[in-house]
C-alpha positions in Angstrom: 0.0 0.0 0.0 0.7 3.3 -0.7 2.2 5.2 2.3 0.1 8.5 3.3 1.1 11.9 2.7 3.0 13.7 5.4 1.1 17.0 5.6 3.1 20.0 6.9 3.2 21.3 10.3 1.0 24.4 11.1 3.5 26.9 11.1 4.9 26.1 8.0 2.1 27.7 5.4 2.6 31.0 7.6 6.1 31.1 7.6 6.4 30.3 4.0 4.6 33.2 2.9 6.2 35.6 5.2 9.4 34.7 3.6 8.2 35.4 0.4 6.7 38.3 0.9 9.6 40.4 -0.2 10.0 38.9 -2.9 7.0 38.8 -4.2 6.2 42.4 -3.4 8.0 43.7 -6.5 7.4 41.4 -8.8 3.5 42.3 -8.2 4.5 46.1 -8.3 5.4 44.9 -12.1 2.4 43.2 -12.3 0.0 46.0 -11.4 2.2 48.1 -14.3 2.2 46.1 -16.9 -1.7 45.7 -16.0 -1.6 49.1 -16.7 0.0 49.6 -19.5 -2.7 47.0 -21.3 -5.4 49.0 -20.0 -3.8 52.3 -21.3 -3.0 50.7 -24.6 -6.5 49.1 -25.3 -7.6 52.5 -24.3 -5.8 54.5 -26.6 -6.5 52.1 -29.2 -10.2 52.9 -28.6 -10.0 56.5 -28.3 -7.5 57.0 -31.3 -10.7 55.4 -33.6 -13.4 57.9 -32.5 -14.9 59.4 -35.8 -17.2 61.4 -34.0 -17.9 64.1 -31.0 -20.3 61.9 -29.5 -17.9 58.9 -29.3 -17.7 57.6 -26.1 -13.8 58.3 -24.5 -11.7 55.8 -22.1 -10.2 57.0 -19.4 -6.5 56.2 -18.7 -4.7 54.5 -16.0 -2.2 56.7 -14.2 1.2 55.4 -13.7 0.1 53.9 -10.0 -2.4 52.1 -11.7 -5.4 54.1 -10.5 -8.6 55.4 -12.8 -9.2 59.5 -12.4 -12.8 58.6 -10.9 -10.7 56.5 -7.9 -9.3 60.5 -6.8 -12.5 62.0 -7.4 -11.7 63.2 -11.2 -14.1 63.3 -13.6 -12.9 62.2 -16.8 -15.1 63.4 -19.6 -17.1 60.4 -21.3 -17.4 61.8 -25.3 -14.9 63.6 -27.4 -17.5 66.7 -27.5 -17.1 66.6 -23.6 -13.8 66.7 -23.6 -13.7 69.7 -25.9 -15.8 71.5 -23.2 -13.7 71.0 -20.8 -12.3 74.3 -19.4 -10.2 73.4 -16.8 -7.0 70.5 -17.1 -4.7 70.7 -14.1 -6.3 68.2 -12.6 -6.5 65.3 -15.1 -2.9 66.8 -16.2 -1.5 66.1 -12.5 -2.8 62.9 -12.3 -1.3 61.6 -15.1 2.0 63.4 -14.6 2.0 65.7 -17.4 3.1 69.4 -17.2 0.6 71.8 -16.3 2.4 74.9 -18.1 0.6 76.8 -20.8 -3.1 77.8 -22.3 -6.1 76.3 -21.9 -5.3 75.2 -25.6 -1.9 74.0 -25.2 -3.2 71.8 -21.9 -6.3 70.4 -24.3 -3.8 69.3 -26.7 -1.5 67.6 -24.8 -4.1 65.6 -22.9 -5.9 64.8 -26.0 -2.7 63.7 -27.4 -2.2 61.5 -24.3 -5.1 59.8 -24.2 -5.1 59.2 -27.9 -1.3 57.7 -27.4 0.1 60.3 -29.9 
């Protein structure tokens, strides 16, 4: 007969994953940013084909991985809501873009951000 499986002591499963924890911890840190990346890629895929002002936008991941709507942002949901948009510092500071220049020059570099031009 076959002999029976040995199962590990109680402190083991504990111990195990304290030891890994530092290892791990990076590795997931990549994880959640290459998680991002797809997101911000299928994104900008989607928002580089809108044809019209009504076309619904996606919003983009910032660089920790969070959504503008997780800090209270609101990120507009058509091109033609985008283009009303009057105000940028906040989108532009979440994402980590500069903050310098006209109302026009902020547009167009978060437009060309989120389109992934």
């Amino acid at each position: 007969p076959a002999a029976a499986a040995a199962s590990a002591p109680a402190w083991f499963g504990p111990a195990l994953a304290e030891a890994l924890a530092p290892l791990l911890a990076p590795l997931n840190t990549r994880l959640d940013r290459i998680d991002a990346e797809l997101y911000n890629t299928n994104a900008r895929i989607w928002n580089s084909r809108n044809k019209s002002l009504e076309d619904p936008l996606r919003a983009l991941k910032n660089s920790s991985g969070d959504l503008p709507s997780s800090q209270g942002l609101l990120f507009p949901g058509t091109t033609a809501e985008f283009f009303e948009l009057t105000y940028f510092d906040g989108l532009l500071n979440f994402y980590g873009l500069s903050r310098d220049g006209t109302v026009q020059q902020k547009r167009a570099r978060l437009f060309a951000f989120i389109r992934g031009v």
